[in-house]
C-alpha positions as CSV (number, residue, x, y, z in Angstrom):
1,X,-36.8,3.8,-10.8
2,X,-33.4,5.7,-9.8
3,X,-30.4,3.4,-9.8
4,X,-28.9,2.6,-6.5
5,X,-25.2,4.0,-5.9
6,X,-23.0,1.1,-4.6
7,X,-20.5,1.7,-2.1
8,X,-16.9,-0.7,-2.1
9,X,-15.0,-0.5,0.9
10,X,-11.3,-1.0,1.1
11,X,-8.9,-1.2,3.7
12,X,-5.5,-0.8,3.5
13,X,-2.7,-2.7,5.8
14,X,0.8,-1.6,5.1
15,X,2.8,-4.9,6.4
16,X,4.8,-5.0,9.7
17,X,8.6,-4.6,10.4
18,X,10.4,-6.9,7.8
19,X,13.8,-8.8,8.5
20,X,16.6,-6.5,8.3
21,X,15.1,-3.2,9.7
22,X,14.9,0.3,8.2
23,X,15.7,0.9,4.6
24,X,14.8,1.5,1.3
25,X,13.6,-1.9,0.8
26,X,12.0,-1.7,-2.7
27,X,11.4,-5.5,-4.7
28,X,13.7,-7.3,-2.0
29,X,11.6,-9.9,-0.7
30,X,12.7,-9.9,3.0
31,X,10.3,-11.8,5.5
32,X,8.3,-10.5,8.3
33,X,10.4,-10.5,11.1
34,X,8.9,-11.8,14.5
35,X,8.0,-8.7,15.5
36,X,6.4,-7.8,12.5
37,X,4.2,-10.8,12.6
38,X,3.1,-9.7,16.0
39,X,2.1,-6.2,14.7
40,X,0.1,-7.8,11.8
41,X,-2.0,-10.0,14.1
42,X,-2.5,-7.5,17.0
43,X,-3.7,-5.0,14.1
44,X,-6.5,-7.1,13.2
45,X,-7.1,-9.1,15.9
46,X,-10.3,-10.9,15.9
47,X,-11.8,-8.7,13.4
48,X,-13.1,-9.8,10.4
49,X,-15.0,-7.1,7.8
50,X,-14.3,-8.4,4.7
51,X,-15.5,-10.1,1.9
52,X,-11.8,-11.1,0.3
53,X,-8.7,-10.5,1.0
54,X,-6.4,-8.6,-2.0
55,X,-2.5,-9.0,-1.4
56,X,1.6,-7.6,-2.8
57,X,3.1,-10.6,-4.1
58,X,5.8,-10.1,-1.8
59,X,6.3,-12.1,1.3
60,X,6.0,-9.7,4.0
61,X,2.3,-9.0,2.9
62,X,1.3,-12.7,1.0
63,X,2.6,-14.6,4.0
64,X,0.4,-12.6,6.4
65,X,-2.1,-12.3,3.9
66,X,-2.4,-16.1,3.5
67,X,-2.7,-17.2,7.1
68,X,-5.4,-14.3,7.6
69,X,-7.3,-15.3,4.8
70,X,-7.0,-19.1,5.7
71,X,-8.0,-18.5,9.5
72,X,-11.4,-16.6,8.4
73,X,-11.9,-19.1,4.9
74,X,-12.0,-15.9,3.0
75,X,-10.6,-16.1,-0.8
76,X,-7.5,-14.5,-1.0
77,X,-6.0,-12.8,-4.8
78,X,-2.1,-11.8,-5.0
79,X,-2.0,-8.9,-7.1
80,X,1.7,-7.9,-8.2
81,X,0.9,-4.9,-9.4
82,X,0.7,-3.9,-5.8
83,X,4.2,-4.5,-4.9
84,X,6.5,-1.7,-3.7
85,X,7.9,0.8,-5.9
86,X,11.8,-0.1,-7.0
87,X,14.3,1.5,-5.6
88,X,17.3,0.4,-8.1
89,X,20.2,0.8,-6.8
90,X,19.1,2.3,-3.6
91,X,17.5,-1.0,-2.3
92,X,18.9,-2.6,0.3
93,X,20.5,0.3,1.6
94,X,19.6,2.6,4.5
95,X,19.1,6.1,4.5
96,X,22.2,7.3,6.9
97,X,24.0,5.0,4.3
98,X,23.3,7.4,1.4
99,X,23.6,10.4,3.2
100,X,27.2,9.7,4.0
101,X,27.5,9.3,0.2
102,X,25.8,12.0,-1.4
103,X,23.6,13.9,1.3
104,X,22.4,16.5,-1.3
105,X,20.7,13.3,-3.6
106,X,19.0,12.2,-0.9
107,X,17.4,15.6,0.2
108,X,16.7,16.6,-3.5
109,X,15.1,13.3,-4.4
110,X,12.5,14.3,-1.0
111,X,12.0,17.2,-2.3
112,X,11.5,16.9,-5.9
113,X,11.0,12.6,-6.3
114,X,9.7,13.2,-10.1
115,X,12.9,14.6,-10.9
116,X,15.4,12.8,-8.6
117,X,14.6,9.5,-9.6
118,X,17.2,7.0,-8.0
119,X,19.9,5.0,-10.4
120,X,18.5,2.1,-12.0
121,X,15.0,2.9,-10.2
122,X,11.4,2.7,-11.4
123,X,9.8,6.5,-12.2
124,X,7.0,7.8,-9.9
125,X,4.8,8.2,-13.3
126,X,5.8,4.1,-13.9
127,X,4.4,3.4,-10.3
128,X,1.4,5.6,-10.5
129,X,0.4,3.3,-13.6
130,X,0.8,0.1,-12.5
131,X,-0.8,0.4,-8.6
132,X,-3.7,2.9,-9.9
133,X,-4.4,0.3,-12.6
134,X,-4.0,-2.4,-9.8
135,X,-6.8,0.0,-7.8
136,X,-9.7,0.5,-10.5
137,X,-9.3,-3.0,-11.5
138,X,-10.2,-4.1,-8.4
139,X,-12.7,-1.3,-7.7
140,X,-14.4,-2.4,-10.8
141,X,-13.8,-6.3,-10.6
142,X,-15.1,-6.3,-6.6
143,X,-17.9,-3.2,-6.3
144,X,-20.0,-3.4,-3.5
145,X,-17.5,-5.6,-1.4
146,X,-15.4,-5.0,1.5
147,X,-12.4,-5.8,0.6
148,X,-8.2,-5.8,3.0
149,X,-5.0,-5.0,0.6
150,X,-2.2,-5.7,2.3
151,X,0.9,-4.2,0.7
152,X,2.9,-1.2,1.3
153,X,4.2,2.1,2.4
154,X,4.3,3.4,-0.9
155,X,1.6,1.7,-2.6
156,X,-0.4,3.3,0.1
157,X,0.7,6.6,-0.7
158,X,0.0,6.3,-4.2
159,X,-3.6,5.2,-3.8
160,X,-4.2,7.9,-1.4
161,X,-2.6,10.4,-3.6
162,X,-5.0,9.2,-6.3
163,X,-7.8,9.5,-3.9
164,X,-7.6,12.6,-2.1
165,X,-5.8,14.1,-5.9
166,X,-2.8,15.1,-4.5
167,X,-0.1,16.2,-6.9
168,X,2.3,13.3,-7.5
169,X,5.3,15.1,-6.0
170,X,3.2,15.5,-2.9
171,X,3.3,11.7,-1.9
172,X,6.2,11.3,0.5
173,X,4.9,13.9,2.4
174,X,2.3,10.9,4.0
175,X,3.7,8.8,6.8
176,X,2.5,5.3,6.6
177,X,3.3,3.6,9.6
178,X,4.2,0.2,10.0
179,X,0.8,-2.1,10.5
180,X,-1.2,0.6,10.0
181,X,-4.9,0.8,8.7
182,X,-6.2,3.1,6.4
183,X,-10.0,2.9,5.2
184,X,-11.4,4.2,1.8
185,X,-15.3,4.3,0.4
186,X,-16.1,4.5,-3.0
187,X,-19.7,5.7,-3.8
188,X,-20.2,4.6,-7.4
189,X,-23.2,5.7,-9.2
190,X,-23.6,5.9,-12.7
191,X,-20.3,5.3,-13.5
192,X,-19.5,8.5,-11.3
193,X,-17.2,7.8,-8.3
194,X,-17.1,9.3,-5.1
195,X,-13.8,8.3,-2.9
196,X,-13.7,9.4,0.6
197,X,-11.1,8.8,3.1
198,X,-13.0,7.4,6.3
199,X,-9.5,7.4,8.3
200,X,-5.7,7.0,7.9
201,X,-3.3,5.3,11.4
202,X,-6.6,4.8,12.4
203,X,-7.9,1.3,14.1
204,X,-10.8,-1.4,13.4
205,X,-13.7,-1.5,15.4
């Protein structure tokens, strides 16, 4: 008898506008602010797919994270693998900031991030390790399930990268927006996978 493929479903929430507004935010562990709360809960509303919930160790995704997965009395894992990608000395600081610095190491590092890597920052091939670990671990540890990570911008990048095979230098080019939903399948069968992106900004239904 032919083994059944099992499918995992996984959908990512980047979190919602953190205390202290737009800037290259990194490892600082800034709270939701009020308004970020409110796009959180109005991006899932009542809905509720999964079997778990998967989370960054940071506060603007655990905190979130936590009250979701206490409301629906769904078990809840904080993953720090999944946390942000450091920024070094960049963090904290906004991009206008940097420009009026050095506006040529700001354009070069969007251009070519794997060899503009920001002072005192963690390398793009660093990042891809640790999140795409964080991923297959949890595609292996969870098949079958439907599982919600909520993390970030670049984590969500970076697993999409890894999904569609997008050259690493390629990953900026994908806007995350803030709240925002993005659903991947994996078909396993065999120890074969099969990803496919089912949509990206998209909504739950």
């Amino acid at each position: 008898m032919a083994e059944k493929s099992v499918v995992t479903t996984v959908d990512l929430l980047r979190h919602g506008e953190p205390v202290g507004g737009k800037r290259y935010r990194g490892q600082i562990d800034d709270p939701l602010s009020e308004l970020g709360w409110r796009q959180m809960r109005e991006a899932v509303a009542d809905h509720c797919p999964w079997d778990r919930i998967v989370t960054s160790s940071l506060c603007r995704c655990h905190d979130f994270a936590r009250e979701l997965a206490e409301r629906h009395s769904l078990p809840l894992r904080t993953e720090p693998r999944l946390m942000e990608i450091g920024f070094g000395e960049w963090e904290g600081r906004s991009a206008e900031e940097l420009m009026a610095e050095d506006q040529q190491r700001l354009f070069r590092f969007w251009s070519d991030p794997l060899n503009n890597t920001p002072p005192g920052a963690e390398t793009l091939h660093e990042f891809e390790q640790r999140v795409t670990g964080a991923w297959e671990d949890l595609l292996q540890q969870h098949a079958g399930e439907h599982l919600l990570v909520v993390g970030h911008a670049g984590m969500i990048r970076m697993i999409l990268r890894h999904v569609l095979d997008m050259p690493l230098s390629s990953m900026f080019r994908l806007r995350v927006d803030l709240a925002g939903i993005t659903r991947i399948e994996i078909e396993s069968h065999q120890g074969q996978q099969l990803p496919r992106l089912i949509f990206h900004g998209g909504q739950l239904k």
